[in-house]
C-alpha positions as CSV (number, residue, x, y, z in Angstrom):
1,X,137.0,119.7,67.2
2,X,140.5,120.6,66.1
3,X,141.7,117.4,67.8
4,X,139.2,115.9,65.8
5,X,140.8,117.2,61.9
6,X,144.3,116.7,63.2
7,X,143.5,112.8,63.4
8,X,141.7,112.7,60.1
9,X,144.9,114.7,58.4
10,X,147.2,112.4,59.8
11,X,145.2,109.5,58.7
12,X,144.7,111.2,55.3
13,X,149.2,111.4,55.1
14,X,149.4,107.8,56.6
15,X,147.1,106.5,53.6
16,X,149.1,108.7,51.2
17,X,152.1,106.9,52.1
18,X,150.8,103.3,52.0
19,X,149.8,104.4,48.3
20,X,153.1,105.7,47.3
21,X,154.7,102.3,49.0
22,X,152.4,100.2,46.4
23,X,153.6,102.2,43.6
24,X,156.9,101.9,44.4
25,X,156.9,98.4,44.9
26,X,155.0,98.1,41.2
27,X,157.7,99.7,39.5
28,X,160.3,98.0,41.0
29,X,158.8,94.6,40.0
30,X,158.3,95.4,36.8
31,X,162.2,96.9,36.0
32,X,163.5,93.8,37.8
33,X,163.7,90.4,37.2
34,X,160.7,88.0,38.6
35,X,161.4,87.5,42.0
36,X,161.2,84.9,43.9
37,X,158.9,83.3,45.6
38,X,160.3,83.7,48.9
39,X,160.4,87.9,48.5
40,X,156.8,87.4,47.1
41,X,155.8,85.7,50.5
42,X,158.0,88.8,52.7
43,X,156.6,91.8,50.6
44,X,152.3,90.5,51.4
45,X,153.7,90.0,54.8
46,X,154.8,93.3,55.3
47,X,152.0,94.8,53.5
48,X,149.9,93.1,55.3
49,X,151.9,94.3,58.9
50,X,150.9,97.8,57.7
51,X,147.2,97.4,56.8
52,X,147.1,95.9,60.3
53,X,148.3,98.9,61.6
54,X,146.7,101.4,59.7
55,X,143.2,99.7,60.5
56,X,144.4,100.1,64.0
57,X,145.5,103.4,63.9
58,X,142.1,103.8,61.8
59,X,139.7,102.1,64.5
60,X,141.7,104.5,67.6
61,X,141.1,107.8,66.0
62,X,137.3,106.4,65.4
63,X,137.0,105.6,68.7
64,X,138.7,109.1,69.4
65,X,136.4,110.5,67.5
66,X,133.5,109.5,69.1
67,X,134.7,110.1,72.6
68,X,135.5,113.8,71.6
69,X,131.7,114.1,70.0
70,X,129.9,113.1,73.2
71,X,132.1,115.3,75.7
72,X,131.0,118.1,72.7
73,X,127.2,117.0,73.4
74,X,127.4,116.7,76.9
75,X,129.0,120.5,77.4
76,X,125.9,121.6,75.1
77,X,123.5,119.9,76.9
78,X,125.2,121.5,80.3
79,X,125.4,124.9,78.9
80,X,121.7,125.1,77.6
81,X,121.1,123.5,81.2
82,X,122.6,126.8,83.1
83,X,121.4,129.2,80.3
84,X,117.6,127.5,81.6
85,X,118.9,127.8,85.7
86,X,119.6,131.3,84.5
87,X,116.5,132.2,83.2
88,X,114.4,130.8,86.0
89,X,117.1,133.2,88.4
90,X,116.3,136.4,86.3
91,X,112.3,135.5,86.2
92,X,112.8,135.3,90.3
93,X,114.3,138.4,90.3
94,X,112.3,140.5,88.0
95,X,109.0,139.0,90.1
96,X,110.6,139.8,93.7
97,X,111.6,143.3,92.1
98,X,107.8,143.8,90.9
99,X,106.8,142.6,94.2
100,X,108.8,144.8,96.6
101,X,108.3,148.0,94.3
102,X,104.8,147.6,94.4
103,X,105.1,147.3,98.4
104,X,107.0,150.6,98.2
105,X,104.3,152.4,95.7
106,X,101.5,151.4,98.3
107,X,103.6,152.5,101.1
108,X,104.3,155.6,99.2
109,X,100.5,155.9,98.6
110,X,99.4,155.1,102.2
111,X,102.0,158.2,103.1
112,X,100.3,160.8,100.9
113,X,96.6,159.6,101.3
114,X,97.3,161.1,104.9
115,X,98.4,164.6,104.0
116,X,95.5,167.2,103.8
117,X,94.1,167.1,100.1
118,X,91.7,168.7,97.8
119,X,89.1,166.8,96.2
120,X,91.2,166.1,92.9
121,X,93.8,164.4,94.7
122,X,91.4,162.8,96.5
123,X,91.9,159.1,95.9
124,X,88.2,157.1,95.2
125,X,89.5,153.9,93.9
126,X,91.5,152.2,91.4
127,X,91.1,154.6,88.7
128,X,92.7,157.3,90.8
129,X,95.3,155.1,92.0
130,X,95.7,154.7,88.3
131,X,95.8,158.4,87.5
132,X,98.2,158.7,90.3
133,X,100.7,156.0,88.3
134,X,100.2,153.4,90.2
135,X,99.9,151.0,87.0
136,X,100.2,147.4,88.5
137,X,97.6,145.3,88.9
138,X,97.1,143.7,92.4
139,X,96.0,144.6,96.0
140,X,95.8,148.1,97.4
141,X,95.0,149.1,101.5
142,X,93.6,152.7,101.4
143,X,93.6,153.6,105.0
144,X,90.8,155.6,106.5
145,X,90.4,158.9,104.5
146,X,88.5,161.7,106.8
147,X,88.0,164.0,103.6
148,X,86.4,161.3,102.0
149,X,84.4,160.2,105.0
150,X,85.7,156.9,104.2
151,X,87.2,153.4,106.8
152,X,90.3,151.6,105.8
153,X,89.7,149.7,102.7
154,X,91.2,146.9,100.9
155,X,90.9,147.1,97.1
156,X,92.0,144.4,94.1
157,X,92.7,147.0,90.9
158,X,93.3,145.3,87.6
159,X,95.4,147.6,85.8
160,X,95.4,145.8,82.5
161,X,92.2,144.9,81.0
162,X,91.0,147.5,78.5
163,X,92.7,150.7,79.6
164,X,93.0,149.4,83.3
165,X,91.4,151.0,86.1
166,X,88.9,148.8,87.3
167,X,88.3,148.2,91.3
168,X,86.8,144.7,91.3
169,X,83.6,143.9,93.4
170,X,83.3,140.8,92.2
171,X,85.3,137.1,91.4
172,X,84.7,133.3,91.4
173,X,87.4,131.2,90.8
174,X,88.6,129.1,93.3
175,X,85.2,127.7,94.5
176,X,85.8,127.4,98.0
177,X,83.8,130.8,99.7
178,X,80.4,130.2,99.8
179,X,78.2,133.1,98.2
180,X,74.9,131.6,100.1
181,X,75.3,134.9,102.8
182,X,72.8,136.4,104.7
183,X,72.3,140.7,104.4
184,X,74.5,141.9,106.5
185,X,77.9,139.9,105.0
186,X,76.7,141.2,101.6
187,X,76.5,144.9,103.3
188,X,79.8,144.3,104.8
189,X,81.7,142.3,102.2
190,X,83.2,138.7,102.7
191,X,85.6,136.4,101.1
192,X,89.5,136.8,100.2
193,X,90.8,139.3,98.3
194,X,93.0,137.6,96.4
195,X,90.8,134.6,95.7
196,X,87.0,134.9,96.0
197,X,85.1,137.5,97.3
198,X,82.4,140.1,97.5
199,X,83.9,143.7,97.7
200,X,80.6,144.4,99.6
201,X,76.9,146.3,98.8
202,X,78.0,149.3,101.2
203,X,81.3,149.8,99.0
204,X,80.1,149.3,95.8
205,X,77.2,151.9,96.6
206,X,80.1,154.1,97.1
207,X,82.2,153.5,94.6
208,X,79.0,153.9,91.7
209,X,78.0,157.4,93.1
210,X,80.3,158.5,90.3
211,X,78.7,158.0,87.0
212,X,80.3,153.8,86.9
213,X,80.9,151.2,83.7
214,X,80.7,147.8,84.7
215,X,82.9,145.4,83.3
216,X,82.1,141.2,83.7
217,X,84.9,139.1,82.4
218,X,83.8,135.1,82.1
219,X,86.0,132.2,81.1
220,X,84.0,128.5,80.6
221,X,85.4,125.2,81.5
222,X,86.7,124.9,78.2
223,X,89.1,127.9,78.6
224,X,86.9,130.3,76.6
225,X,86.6,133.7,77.2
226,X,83.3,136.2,76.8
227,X,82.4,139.5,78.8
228,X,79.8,142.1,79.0
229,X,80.5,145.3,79.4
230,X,77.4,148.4,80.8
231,X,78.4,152.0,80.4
232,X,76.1,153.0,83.2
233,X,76.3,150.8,86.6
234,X,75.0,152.1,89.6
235,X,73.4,150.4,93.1
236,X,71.6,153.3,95.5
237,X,71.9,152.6,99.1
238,X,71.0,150.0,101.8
239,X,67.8,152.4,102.7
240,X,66.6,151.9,98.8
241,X,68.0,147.9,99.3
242,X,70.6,148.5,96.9
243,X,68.7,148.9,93.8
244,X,70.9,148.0,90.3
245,X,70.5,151.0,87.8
246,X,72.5,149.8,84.2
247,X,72.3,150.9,81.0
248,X,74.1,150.7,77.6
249,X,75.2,147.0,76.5
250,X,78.2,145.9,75.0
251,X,80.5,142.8,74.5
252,X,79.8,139.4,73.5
253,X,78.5,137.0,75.9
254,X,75.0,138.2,75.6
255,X,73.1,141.1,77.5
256,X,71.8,138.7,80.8
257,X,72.0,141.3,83.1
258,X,69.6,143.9,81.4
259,X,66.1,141.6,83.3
260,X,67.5,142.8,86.8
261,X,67.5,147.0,85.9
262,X,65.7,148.2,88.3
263,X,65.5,145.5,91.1
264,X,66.5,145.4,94.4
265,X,69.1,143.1,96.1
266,X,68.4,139.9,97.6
267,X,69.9,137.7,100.0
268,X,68.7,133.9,102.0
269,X,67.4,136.3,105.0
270,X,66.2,139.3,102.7
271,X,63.6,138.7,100.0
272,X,63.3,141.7,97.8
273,X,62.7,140.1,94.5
274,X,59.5,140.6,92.0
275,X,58.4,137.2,92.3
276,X,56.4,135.0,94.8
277,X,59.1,132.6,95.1
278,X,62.0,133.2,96.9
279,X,64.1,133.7,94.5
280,X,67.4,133.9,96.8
281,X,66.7,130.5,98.4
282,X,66.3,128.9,95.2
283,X,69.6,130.4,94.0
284,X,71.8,130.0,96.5
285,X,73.0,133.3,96.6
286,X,72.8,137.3,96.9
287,X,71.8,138.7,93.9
288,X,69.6,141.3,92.2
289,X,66.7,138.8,91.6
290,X,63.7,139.9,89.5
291,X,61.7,136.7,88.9
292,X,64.2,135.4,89.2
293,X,67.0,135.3,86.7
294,X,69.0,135.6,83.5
295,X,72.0,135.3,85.3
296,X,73.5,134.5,88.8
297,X,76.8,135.2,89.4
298,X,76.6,134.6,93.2
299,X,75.5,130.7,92.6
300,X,76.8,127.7,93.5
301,X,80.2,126.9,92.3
302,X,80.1,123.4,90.7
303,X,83.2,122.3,89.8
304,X,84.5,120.6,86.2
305,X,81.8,117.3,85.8
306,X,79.3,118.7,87.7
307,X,78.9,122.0,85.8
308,X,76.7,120.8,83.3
309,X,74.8,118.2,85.8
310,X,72.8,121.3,87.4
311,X,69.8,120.3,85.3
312,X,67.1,120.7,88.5
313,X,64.3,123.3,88.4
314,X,66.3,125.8,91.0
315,X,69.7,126.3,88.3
316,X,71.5,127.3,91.0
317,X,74.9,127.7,89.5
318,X,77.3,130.4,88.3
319,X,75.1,131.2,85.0
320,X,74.9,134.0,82.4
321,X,72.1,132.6,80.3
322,X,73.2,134.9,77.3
323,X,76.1,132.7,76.8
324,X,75.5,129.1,78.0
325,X,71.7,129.2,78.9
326,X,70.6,128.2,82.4
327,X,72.1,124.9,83.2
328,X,76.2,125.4,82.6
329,X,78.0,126.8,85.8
330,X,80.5,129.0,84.5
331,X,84.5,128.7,85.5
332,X,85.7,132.2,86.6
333,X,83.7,135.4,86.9
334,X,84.9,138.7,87.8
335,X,83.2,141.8,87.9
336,X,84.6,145.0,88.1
337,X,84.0,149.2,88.1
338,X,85.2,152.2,87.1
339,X,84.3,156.2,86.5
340,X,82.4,156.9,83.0
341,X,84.9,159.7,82.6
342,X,88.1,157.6,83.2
């Protein structure tokens, strides 16, 4: 940029000068006699041979000009470039660091879950983890805990939504884990942890011996967002077929849950349900069928343009009636614990 005003003061002197010349030359013809026409003919020529060369002079530093204003451009365009690369290199870093020092937390965790402990230090789920600082959300391995009288376990803990704290039992998402499972996968628990899964009936009967809330978090296929929350959750054992227990509403996608209280759990090889059809075949799923539903969280997963097409007598889908009614497959479920007194 300063080369840039050094041209344009130097133009400004040269132009200065040629003014001067005129007035010079004005003067001098009018205190001396007419001249003739031959000086006439020299003086336009030289004038002339200067406006030439100022217009050239004028037309370099243009060109000058313009040369100097795109190497400007193209070093902003580089620098906001590497300013982006550096950006990305930070995001990289912060994630690995997030990564590895949650590694380390768990190992840390894993290290004291095996030293001899009272039952306050005890650690149930992802509440305690919680309580214990471990604040990010992700996946946790409790090993096999003999003052618990518990196996290895592998837990997801969201540590974010509303307070944090919740172990999840529950989520649909991906599409590609069939719920349609016979008894003993739903007593044992199946899927991926990271994508979709059932925590398992034996777990979650664990886990709600506590006094539980049960959190469900749905998102539609048009990105919105709804849950429904219970302030009592609990499911007796596999001897009482895992019975649902809930109580105390809240939220706003509708209470579609409250017609299973009391009901037992259902799978395709296990029909517990209150109804003389089979309530499990006709949904696809494991559920807590009463006759037979107002929601189905296990269902079939129907992707986006086929979520709306389930309009067959069975509504087998992901549905939460309250909400969308019977026919409209929901997106993403996840459902999720934790204690009353958290």
């Amino acid at each position: 940029m300063a080369k840039i005003n050094l041209s344009i003061v130097v133009l400004e002197v040269a132009l200065l000068l040629l003014a001067e010349t005129w007035a010079q030359n004005l003067r001098k013809r009018q205190a001396l006699p007419k001249p003739s026409k031959g000086q006439c003919c020299d003086e336009v020529r030289s004038l002339k041979v200067q406006v030439a060369n100022l217009t050239s002079l004028f037309e370099e530093l243009s060109r000058k000009q313009e040369t100097d204003m795109k190497k400007l451009v193209k070093q902003i365009l580089d620098l906001d470039q590497q300013s982006r690369q550096q950006d990305v290199r930070v995001t990289e870093a912060e994630s690995k660091y997030s990564e590895i020092n949650n590694r380390v937390e768990i190992m840390q965790l894993q290290t004291a879950q095996s030293a001899p402990k009272t039952s306050s230090e005890a650690i149930y789920d992802c509440a305690s983890l919680y309580s214990k600082n471990y604040k990010i959300s992700g996946e946790y391995k409790l090993p096999k805990d003999e003052f618990l009288g518990t196996p290895e376990f592998t837990l997801f803990c969201d540590m974010e939504t509303n307070g944090g704290g919740w172990t999840v039992i529950q989520r649909r998402s991906v599409g590609l884990t069939s719920f349609n499972r016979d008894w003993k996968q739903y007593k044992q628990g199946f899927g991926s942890i990271r994508g979709d899964f059932w925590l398992g009936n034996d777990n979650i009967f664990r886990l709600t011996r506590q006094p539980s809330t049960l959190r469900i978090d749905m998102e539609d296929w048009e990105g919105e967002k709804r849950y429904a929350e219970y302030g009592f959750f609990t499911v007796s054992n596999e001897l009482n077929s895992y019975k649902l227990f809930l109580a105390n509403y809240s939220g706003n996608a509708g209470d579609s849950l409250r017609y299973h209280n009391n009901t037992n759990f259902s799978t395709m090889n296990k029909d517990n349900d209150k109804c003389l059809d089979d309530c499990a075949a006709r949904r696809k799923g494991g559920y807590w069928y009463n006759c037979c539903t107002d929601s189905n969280l296990n269902g079939v997963y129907y992707r986006y343009g086929n979520h709306i097409k389930n309009q067959d007598k069975n509504q087998d889908g992901i549905t939460w009636y309250g909400w969308h009614g019977p026919t409209y497959s929901l997106k993403k479920v996840e459902m999720k614990v934790r204690p009353v007194n958290f």
